[in-house]
C-alpha positions in Angstrom: -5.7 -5.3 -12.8 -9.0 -3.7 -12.2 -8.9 -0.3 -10.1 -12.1 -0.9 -8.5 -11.1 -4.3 -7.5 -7.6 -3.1 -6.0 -9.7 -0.4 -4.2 -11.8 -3.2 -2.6 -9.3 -5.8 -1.8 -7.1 -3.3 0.0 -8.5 0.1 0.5 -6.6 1.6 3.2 -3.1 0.3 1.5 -4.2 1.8 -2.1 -5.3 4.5 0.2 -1.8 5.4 1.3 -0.2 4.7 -1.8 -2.1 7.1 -3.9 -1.9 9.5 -0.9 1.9 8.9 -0.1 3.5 8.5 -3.0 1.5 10.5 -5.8 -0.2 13.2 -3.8 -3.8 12.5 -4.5 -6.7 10.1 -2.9 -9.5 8.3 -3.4 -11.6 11.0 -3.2 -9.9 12.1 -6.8 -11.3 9.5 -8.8 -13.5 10.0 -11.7 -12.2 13.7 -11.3 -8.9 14.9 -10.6 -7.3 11.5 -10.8 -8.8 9.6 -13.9 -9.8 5.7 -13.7 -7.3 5.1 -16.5 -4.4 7.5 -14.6 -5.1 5.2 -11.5 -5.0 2.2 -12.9 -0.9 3.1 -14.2 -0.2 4.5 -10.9 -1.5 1.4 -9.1 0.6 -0.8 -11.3 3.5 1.4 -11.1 2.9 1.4 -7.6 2.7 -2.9 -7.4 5.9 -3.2 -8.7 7.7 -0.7 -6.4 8.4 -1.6 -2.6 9.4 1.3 -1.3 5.2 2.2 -1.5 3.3 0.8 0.9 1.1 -1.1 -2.1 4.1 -2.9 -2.9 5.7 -3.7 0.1 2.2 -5.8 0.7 2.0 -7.3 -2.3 5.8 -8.0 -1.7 4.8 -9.4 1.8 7.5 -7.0 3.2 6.9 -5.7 6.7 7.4 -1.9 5.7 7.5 -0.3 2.2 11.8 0.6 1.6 13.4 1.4 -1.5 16.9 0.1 -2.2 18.9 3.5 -0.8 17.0 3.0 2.5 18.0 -0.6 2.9 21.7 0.4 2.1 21.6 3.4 4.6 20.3 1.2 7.0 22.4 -1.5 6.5 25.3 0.8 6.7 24.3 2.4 10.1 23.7 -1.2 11.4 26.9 -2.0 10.0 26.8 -5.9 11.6 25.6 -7.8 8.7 24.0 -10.8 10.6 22.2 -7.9 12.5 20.9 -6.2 9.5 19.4 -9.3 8.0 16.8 -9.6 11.1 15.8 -6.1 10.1 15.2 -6.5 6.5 11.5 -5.8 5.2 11.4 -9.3 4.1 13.2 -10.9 7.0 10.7 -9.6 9.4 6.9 -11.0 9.7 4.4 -8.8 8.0 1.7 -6.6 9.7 -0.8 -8.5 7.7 0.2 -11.9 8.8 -0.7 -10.1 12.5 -4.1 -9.4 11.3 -5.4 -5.9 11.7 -6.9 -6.8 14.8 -10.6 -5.4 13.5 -13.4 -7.4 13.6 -14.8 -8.5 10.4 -18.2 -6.6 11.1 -15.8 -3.5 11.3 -14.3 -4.7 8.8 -17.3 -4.5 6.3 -18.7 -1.3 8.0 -15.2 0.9 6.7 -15.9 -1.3 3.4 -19.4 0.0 3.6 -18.4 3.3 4.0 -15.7 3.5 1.4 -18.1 2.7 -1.2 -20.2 4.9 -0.6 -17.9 7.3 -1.1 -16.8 6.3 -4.9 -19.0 8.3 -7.1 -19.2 8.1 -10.6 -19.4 11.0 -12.6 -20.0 11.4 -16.4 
């Protein structure tokens, strides 16, 4: 997985991830927050549902981790009930679409890379 291209397919998700879940942003890398250090947070990241990165590339609606699920399954307490509810029950934001226009779209693109400097 290349950083860069993870940045650009999904900039606001890897956005929140890195903010969220590790406390630093995009605005760390190439200083604070190494290429190479982002690229294993990213992955750890994919492979994790409860952060936002990986409940999209899960196609979950919402980033939960397996204690969340049980609490909420256990405050539902109806199991038929807490099926509708479950991340991957329930239709993704992204199958919504984000309800931007694509020349929106490429204008927070635009401006996002511009904002990725490289530093020796």
């Amino acid at each position: 997985m290349s950083v860069a291209r993870i940045i650009k397919d999904r900039p606001r998700t890897v956005a929140r991830t890195l903010r969220e879940t590790y406390g630093v942003g995009l605005s760390d890398l190439g200083g604070a927050l190494t290429w190479g250090e982002a690229k294993l947070l990213l992955e750890e990241a994919a492979s994790d549902p409860s952060t936002a990165l990986g409940a999209e590339l899960a196609n979950w609606a919402y980033p939960a981790s397996l204690p969340d699920l049980l609490a909420l399954i256990a405050q539902i307490g109806n199991e038929k009930a807490a099926r509708k509810v479950m991340p991957w029950a329930m239709p993704s934001p992204k199958a919504n679409g984000s309800g931007a226009t694509s020349d929106e779209v490429a204008a927070a693109v635009a401006d996002l890379e511009s904002g990725i400097v490289f530093s020796t």
